[in-house]
Structures are given as structure tokens and as C-alpha cells.
DRENLUMZA-42034 format. One record per residue (C-alpha): x, y, z; residue in three letters; residue number from 1. Coordinates in pm, whole numbers, plus 50000, padded with zeros to 5 digits. Each point is the difference from the previous one (the first is absolute). Layout:
N
NODE     u     v     w residu num
NODE     X     Y     Z    ALA NUM
...
//
This chain:
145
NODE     u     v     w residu num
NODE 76672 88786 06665    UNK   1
NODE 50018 50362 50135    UNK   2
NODE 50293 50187 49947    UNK   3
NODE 50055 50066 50363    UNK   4
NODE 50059 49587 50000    UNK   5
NODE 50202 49991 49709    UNK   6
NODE 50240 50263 50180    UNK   7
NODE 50072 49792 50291    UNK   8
NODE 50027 49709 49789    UNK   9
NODE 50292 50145 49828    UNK  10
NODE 50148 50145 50275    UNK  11
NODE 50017 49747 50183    UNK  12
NODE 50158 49751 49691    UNK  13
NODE 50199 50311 49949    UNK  14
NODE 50128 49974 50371    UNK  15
NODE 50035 49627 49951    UNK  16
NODE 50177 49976 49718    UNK  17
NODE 50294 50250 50177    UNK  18
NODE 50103 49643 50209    UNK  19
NODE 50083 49830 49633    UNK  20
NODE 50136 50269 49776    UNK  21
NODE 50239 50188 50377    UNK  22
NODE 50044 50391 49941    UNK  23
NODE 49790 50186 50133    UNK  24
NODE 49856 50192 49782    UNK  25
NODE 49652 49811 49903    UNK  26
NODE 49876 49995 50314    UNK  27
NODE 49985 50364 50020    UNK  28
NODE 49789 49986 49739    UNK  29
NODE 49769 49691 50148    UNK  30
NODE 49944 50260 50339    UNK  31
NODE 49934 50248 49750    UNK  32
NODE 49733 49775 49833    UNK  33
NODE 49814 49893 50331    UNK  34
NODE 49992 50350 50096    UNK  35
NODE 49812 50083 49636    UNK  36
NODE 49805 49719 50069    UNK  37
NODE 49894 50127 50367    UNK  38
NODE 49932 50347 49889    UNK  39
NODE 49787 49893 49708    UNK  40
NODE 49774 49767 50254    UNK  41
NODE 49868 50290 50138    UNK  42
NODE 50039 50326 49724    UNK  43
NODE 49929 49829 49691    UNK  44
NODE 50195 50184 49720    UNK  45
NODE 50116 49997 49642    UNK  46
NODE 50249 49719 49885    UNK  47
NODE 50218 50274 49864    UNK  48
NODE 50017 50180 50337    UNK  49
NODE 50081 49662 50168    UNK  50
NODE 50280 49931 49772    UNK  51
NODE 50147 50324 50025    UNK  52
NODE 50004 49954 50381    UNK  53
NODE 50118 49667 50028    UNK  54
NODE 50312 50132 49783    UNK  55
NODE 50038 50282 50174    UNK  56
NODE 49964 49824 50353    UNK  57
NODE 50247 49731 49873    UNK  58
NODE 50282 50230 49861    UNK  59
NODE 49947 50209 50344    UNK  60
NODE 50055 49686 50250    UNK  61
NODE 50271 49883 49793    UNK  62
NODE 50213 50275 49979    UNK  63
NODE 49899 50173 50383    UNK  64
NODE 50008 49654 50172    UNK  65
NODE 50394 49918 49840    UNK  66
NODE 50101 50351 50061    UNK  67
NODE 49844 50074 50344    UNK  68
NODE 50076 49648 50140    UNK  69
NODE 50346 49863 49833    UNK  70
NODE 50046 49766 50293    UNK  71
NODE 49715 49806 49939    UNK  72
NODE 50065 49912 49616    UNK  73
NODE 50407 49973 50031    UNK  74
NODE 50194 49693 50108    UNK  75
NODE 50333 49999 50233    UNK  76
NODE 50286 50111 49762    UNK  77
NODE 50266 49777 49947    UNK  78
NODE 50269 50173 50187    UNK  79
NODE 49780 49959 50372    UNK  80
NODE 50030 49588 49985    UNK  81
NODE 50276 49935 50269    UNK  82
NODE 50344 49950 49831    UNK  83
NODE 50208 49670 50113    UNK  84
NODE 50292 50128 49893    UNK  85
NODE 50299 49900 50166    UNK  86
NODE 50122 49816 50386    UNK  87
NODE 49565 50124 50064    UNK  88
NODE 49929 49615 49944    UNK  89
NODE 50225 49871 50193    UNK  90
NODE 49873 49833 50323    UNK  91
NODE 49647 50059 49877    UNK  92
NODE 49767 49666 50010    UNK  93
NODE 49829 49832 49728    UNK  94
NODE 49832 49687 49929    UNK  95
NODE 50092 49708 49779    UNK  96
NODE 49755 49946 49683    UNK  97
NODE 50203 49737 49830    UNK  98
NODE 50262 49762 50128    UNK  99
NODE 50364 50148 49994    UNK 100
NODE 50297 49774 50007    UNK 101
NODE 50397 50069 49981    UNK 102
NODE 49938 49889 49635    UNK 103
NODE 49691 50079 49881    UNK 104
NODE 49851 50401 50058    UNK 105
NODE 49640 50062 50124    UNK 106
NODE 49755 50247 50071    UNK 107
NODE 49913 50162 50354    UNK 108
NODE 49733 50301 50057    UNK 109
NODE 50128 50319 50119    UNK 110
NODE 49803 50316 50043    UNK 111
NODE 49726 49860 49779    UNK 112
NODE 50227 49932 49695    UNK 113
NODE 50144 49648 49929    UNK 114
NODE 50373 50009 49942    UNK 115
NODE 50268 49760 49869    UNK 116
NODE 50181 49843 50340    UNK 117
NODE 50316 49805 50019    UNK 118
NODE 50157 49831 50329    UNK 119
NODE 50258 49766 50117    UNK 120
NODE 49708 49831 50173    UNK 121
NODE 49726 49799 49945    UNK 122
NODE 49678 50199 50044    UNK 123
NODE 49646 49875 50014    UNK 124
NODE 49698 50142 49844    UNK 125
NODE 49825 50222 50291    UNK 126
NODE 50351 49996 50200    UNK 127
NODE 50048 50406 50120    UNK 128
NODE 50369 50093 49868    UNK 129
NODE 50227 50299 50038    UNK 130
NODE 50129 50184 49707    UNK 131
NODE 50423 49998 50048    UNK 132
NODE 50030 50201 49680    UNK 133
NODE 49891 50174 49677    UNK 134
NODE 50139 49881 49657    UNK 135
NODE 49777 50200 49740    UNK 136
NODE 49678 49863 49997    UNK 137
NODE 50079 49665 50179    UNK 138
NODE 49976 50025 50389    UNK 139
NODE 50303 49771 50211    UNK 140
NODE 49789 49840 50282    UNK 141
NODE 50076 49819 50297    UNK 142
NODE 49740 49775 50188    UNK 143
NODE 49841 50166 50335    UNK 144
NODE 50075 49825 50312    UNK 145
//
């Protein structure tokens, strides 16, 4: 097996393996391999030189890539998810996930989260409802007419 082959290989497991061990950082290095591995197809060169560049070329994507492009290789902080603080529920529609009863709480979906419900009325899984009120984490819900 050449050692322009054995470059890609890597790389490309290298590259792989970033989807089962998330952050970002061995990938750099798989690009870096393939490179190696491209450049070595058609210069052949000494295994020292192509070590020292595949470091080299890995350190340099890793750190210019996470400094020049922060964007990319952040998530959304925790303080830009809407807050639900307060009467901002109120009148807003959700959908029942599990059966609520005066005497027995459920669960409804409301912007993508499921929450604790309680009503005075009998509502149906799938029924739309309207949330009356807030009470910590447990939403007061009336059924939609």
C-alpha cells in the first residue's frame, strides 16, 4: 500500500471518527491527513517531511479555522432561547400529549417542550388548548373551542 493511500485512509477514518467522539478537533487533523495524502500522490517525499506537515497542517486548521470562523464551531448561548417568563404564555396555544382531567395532571406540547398541564376540563390527547396561566413549571390550560 503506497503511502499516498494510507494518507487518505486515515484521513478519512480520522474525519469519520469526529461523528462518534463530537469536538471538533480530530477532524482537523483527518483534512490535514487527506491533504498529506494528496500531496504525496504526486511529489513523493520523506515520511519525516510528511509527518512534520501533517502536524503542522493540523495545528494550523485547528487553531485558524476556530479563531477566524467562531460562528461555525459555537452553539446559541443559553441566554438567546426565548424566556416564558411571566402573563407571555398566556393565551398562547398548545397541544395536549397526555390526557388532563380536573383530577389527574397531564402533559401538552408548547413551543417544542412538553410541560406539566392542569385544567378544570377534560382534555383529549391531540385536543388544541389554551394556556390560562403559569404556575412554575406546570402550564393551567383550557380546551380550544
Amino acid at each position: 500500500m503506497t503511502p499516498c493511500l494510507v494518507w487518505i485512509i486515515a484521513g478519512v477514518l480520522l474525519i469519520l471518527s469526529e461523528f462518534v467522539i463530537p469536538g471538533f478537533i480530530i477532524g482537523f487533523f483527518g483534512v490535514a491527513a487527506v491533504i498529506v495524502g494528496g500531496i504525496s500522490c504526486f511529489a513523493p517525499w520523506s515520511a519525516v517531511w510528511q509527518l512534520l506537515t501533517f502536524a503542522l497542517l493540523g495545528v494550523v486548521l485547528l487553531i485558524g479555522c476556530r479563531r477566524f470562523m467562531p460562528g461555525v464551531f459555537k452553539g446559541k448561548a443559553a441566554t438567546e432561547v426565548p424566556d416564558i417568563d411571566g402573563d407571555d404564555v398566556k393565551g398562547k396555544e398548545c397541544v395536549c400529549v397526555e390526557e388532563i382531567s380536573s383530577c389527574k395532571e397531564g402533559k401538552v406540547e408548547f413551543r417544542g417542550a412538553l410541560w406539566s398541564a392542569k385544567s378544570d376540563e377534560e382534555i383529549k390527547p391531540g385536543s388544541h388548548c389554551v394556556v390560562v396561566a403559569r404556575e412554575n413549571v406546570t402550564l393551567i390550560v383550557k380546551a380550544k373551542f
